[in-house]
N, C-alpha and C positions, 0 to 999 in steps of 0.2 A: 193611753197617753202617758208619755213619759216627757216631761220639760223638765228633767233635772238641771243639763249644760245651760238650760235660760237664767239659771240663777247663781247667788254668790255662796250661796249656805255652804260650808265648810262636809267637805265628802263623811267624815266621821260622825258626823250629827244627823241623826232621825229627828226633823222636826215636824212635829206635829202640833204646832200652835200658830198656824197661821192668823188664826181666826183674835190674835191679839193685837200685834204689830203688822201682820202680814212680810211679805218679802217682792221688792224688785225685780222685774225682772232686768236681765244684764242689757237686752235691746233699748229700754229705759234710759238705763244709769248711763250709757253710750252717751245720748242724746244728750243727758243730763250733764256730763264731764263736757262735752263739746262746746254747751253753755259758759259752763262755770271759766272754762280756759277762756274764751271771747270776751266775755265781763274784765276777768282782770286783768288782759291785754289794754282795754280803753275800757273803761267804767262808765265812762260819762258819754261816750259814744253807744255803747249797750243801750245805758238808761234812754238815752233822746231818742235813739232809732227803732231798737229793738223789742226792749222791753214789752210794749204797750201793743203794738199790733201782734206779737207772740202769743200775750197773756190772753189778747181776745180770739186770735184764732183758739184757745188751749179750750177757754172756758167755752164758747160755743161747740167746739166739739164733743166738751161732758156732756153740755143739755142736749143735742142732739141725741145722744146715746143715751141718753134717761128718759129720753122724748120729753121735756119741759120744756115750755117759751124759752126762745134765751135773752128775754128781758126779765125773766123768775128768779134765774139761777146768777149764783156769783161765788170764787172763792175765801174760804176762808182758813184760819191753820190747820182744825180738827173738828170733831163734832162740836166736842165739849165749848169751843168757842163760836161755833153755830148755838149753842142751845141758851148760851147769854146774851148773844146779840139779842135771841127770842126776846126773853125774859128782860132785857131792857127796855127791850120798843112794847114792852107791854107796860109798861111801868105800876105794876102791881102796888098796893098801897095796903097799908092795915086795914083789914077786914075784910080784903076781896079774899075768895077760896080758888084751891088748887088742888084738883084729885088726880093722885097719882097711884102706881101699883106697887106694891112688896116687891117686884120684880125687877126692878130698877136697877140701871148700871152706877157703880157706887158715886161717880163724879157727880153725878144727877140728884142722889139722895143727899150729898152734901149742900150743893146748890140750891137746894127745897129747903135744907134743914137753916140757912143761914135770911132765906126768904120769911121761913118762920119764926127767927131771931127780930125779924124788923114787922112784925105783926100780921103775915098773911098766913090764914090759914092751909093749912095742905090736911086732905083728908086723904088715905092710902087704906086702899084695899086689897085685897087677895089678890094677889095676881097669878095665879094658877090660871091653865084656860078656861077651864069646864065652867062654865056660864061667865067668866070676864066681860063681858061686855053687856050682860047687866047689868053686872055692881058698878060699874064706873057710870055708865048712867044714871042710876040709881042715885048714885053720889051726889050728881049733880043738882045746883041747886039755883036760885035767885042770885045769888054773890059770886057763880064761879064763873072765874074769867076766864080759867086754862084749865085743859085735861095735858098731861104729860104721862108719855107711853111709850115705851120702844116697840120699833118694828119684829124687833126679833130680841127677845132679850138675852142677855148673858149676865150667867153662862148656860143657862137652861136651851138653848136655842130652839126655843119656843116660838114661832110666828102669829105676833098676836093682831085681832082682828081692827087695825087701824083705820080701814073703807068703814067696816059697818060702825065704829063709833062718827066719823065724820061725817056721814052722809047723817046717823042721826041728831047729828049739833049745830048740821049746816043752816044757818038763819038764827040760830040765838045767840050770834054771839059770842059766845064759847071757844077757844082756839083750843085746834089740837096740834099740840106741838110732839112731833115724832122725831125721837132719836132712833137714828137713822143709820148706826155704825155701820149694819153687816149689811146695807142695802143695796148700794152700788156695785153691779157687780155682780149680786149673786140674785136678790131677788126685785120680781117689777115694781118698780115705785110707786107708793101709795096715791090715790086720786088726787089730783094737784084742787084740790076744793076750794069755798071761800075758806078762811080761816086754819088753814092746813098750810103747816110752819113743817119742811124736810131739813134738817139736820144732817150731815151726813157725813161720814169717812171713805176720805178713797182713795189712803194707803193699802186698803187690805187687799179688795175683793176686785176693784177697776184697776191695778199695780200701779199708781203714781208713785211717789214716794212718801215715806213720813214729813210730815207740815202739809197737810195738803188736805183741809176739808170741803163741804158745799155747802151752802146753801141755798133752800129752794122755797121762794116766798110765794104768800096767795097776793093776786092780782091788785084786791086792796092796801095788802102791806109794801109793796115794791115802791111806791112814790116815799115813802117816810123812814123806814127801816135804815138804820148806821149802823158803821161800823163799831165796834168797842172802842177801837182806837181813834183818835181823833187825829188825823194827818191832813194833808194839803186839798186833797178831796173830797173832803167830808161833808163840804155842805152844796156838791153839784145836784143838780136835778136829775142825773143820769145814773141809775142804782151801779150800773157796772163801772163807771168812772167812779162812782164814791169810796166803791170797794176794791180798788185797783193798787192803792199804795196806803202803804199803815203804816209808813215809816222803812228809813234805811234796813234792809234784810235781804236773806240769800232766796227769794223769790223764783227761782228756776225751777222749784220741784212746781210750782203750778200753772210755769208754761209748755208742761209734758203732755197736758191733756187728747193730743192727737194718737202721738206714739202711743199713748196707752190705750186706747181706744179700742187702736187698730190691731195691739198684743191681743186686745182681748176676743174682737171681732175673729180673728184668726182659732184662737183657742176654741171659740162657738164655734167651726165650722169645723173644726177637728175632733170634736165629740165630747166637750167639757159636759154642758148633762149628765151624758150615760158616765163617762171618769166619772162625777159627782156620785152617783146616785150608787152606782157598783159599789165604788169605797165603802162608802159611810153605811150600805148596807153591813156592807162584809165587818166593816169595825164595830158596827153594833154587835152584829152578833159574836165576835170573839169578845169584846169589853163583857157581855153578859155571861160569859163562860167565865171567865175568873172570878173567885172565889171570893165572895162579900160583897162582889157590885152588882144594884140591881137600877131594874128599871124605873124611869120615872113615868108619872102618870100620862097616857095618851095627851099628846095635844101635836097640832101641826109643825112639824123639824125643819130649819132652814135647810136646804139643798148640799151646802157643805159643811154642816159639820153634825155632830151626835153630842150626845150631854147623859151622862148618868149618877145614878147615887154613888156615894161611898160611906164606907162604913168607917164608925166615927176614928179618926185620926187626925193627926198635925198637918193640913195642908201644905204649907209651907216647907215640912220634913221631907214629904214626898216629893216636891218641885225636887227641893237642892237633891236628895236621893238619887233622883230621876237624871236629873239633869248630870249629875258628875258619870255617870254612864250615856251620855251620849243623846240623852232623849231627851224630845221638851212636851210635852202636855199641857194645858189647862186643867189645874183643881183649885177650890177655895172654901171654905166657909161660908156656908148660908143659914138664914133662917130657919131653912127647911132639911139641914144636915149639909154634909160637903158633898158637893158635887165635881165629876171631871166633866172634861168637852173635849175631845178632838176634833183638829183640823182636817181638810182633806185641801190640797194646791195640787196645779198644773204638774208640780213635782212627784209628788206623793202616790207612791209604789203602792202593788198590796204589800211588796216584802216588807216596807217602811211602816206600813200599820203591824203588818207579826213580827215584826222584830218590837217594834215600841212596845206592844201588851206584852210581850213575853217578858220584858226587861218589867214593866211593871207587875205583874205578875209573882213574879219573885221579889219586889222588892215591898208591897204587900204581906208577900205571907214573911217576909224578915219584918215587918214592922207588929205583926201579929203576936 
């Protein structure tokens, strides 16, 4: 698989970080320019005709393609604004608890950290996987209202075991709210349970555009669940008309939902799997061939991407480094030392992985 001409990436640039922003593809952004032109020709003609039956073919087409009710699902900008909606309609008070993992996407650990400013407890444990889904159990208590977990974290892209916590929580109560970045897309959606709060982005892995997250409520939350925003909508009884307008915005990138779908549907029948699985083998094993990077500990890899140690260095040095040559990777500072992650997209060559390590490779042994 080669879908380089699907996209805009500039020919000179090996990117290999999809797995942050993701990238459009051009069949997309077609659809998308053809919007945006028809809006500003009559705006208010858009709005009363268009808009609205657009938005609901878009969004019924995601939940189809995630297999959720499409009275479940609804969009929203991004995860991060999925994961507040959660955390409002729970309305957490001083004293309830909140267990969460070390493994957390940073947006997430600030959202806890400012929940803990106003008196809820959050207890966070190891989030390695090697018995994970004890300790968050474990954690759990008489007071806790929410377990909060990604599906896959980053940048470890680690798959952590989100069925066997829910299926164990289902009936007490408990909500597991999963952030849901790398899910759409690339891996099956977790059990739509009682109490099972999806989160999701699907700029990356489903090629919508950036502004364009989901959410996927359980069956009890769908009659009550708002939006953040408080717009003209907000108090219908019909979760998908509440969530339909938040106010004047460029709204096009969430009536793509078909086109992308159907990008994606197509790519699965062209061999995206074995593309996945080939790469990311082959990128692991050359990432581990260069000098200082080692592996991290067993646990189950998202489909498209790889994650490894690095030895101790300026993350940040290495991005800019990297990047003024042409290259883009994931590295950062963790807990647990800095780690890289590569991407692997519909684009992405093997040459586009040997050429990126070798450029890192050398720019490593200059930071040595």
């Amino acid at each position: 698989m080669d879908r380089r001409d699907d996209y805009a990436i500039a020919p000179e640039r090996t990117f290999l970080n999809h797995g942050s922003f993701g990238a459009t593809p051009l069949p997309v952004l077609e659809v998308a320019r053809g919007l945006r032109a028809e809006a500003e020709q009559d705006y208010p003609g858009f709005y009363h005709e268009r808009v609205f039956p657009l938005l609901e073919a878009s969004r019924r087409a995601v939940c189809h393609y995630l297999g959720v009710p499409a009275d479940r699902g609804v969009f929203v900008r991004n995860a991060t604004t999925a994961m507040q909606t959660v955390v409002d309609h729970l309305a957490l008070r001083p004293g309830d608890r909140v267990v969460t993992t070390s493994r957390e996407y940073e947006a997430t650990t600030v959202l806890l950290r400012l929940l803990t400013a106003r008196g809820v407890e959050v207890e966070t444990v190891d989030g390695g996987f090697s018995g994970l889904g004890e300790r968050v159990l474990a954690a759990v208590g008489p007071r806790t209202r929410a377990v909060v977990v990604s599906h896959v974290t980053s940048p470890w892209s680690q798959v952590n075991p989100v069925d066997e916590l829910s299926d164990a929580l289902a009936g007490t109560g408990v909500a597991v709210v999963v952030d849901g970045a790398h899910t759409a897309g690339m891996m099956p959606m977790p059990v739509a349970g009682p109490g099972v709060f999806g989160c999701l982005t699907l700029h990356k892995w489903l090629h919508l555009p950036t502004g364009t997250g989901f959410l996927v409520l359980p069956e009890e939350a769908a009659p009550t669940v708002r939006p953040v925003v408080t717009s003209w909508f907000a108090e219908s009884e019909d979760l998908a008309r509440r969530f339909s307008w938040a106010g004047t915005d460029d709204v096009v990138a969430h009536l793509l939902g078909r086109e992308a779908v159907a990008y994606q549907r197509d790519l699965e029948r062209d061999g995206l799997a074995d593309h996945r699985a080939k790469l990311t083998t082959h990128a692991h094993d050359r990432l581990l061939a260069v000098p200082g990077v080692y592996a991290l500990p067993p646990a189950p890899r998202a489909p498209a991407m790889v994650a490894v140690g690095l030895p101790a260095l300026d993350p940040e040095e290495l991005l800019a480094r990297l990047h003024r040559r042409g290259v883009d990777l994931w590295c950062g500072t963790t807990g647990e030392g800095p780690v890289l992650r590569l991407s692997v997209a519909p684009y992405t060559t093997a040459e586009d992985v040997d050429h990126g390590l070798g450029v890192l490779d050398e720019e490593l042994a200059a930071l040595r």
